[in-house]
C-alpha positions, -999 to +999 in steps of 0.1 A: -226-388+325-226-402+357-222-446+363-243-452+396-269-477+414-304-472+405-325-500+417-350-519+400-368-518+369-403-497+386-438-504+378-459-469+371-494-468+373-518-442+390-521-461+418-485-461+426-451-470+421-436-508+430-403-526+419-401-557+395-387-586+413-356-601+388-351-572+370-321-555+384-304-527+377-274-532+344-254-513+374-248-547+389-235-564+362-214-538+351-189-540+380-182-573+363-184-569+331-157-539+333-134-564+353-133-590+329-130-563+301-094-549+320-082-585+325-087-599+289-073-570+278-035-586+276-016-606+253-024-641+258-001-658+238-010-696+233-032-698+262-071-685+254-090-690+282-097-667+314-106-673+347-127-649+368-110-643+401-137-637+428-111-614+447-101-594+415-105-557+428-138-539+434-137-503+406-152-464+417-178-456+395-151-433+383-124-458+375-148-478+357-162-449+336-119-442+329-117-473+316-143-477+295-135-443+280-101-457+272-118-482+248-140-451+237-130-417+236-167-407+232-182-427+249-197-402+274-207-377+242-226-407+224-243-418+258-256-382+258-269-383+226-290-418+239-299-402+268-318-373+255-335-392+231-349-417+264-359-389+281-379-378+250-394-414+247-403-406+285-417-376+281-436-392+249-452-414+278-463-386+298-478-368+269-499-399+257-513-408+292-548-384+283-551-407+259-557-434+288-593-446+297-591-433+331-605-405+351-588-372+353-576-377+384-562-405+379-544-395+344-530-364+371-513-390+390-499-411+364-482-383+348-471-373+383-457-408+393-440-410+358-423-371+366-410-386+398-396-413+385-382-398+354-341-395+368-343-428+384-358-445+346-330-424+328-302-435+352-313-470+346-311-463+311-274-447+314-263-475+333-278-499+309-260-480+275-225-487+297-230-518+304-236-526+265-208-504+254-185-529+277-201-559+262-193-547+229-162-545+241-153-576+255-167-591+225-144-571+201-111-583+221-124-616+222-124-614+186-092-600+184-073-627+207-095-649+200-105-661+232-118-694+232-133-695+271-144-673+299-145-688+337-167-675+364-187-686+393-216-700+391-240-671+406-266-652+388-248-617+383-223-636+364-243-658+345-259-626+328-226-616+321-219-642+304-260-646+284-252-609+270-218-617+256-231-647+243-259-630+231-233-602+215-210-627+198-240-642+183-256-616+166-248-601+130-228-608+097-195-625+118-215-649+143-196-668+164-207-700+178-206-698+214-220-725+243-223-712+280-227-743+304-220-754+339-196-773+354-180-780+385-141-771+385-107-790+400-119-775+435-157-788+435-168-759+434-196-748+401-183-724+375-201-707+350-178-717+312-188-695+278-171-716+254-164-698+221-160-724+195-157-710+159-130-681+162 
């Protein structure tokens, strides 16, 4: 299964195809994501914090699809498996536009905007099953060091980041109480904090 740049999330109707504004492609975030992943991934001894370092180095869509199948060995077959069930749920969509109050014509050119548009949705979708697989992931060695803060800039790729491992540590039977705010550091400069504070 391939890791590579979509675009983002597209609008299908029979009149056409256009692009939602703010919602991006998980691609972009998972460059980040799978950095922080490789450098929390080390014995911290009695410091539990880390700092994102802007100029940590840029990953091939290959090295980052390596790493993350270090973490998971099947990674790639699982991601199959999720991938042919979204294109069933897309092909689902296809079948149910007759059911549409719209002419003919018009139900032709749905279906046919949805056809060409079906690799670009299911890349999306790939990119977006990595990018939670990592998440997972960060969350788990967090756990396991029991990491108590994450450091970024403040910019939105890395904010989002940071909302969906929040959002991971959060949720099911071992919560963790987390706080993500803003601050600026020593420098004067405005970093992004996810503060875990019950591990």
């Amino acid at each position: 299964m391939n890791i590579k740049y979509a675009g983002p999330r597209p609008l299908i109707t029979h009149h056409g195809v256009t692009f939602k504004d703010g919602k991006e492609d998980k691609y972009v975030y998972l460059m980040i994501a799978i950095q922080i992943l490789k450098a929390i991934d080390k014995d911290f001894a009695d410091h539990k914090a880390y700092s994102y370092d802007v100029d940590t180095k840029r990953l091939s869509n290959e090295e980052i699809l390596n790493t993350m199948i270090q973490y998971e060995p099947n990674l790639e077959q699982d991601t199959h498996k999720q991938k042919i069930l979204y294109e069933q749920k897309l092909d689902k969509e296809m079948e149910d536009v007759v059911k549409k109050n719209i002419s003919d014509l018009e139900k032709e050119i749905l279906v046919n905007n949805l056809k060409i548009m079906k690799d670009y949705r299911t890349q999306r979708a790939i990119n977006k099953i990595y990018y939670m697989h990592n998440i997972y992931e960060i969350a788990t060695i967090i756990k396991r060091e029991k990491i108590t803060e994450i450091d970024t800039p403040f910019y939105e790729k890395y904010w989002h980041v940071l909302r969906t491992l929040q959002g991971e540590l959060v949720k099911g039977k071992s919560s963790i109480k987390t706080d993500l705010k803003i601050e600026k550091n020593n420098k004067g400069k405005m970093v992004a904090k996810l503060l875990v504070l019950n591990i």
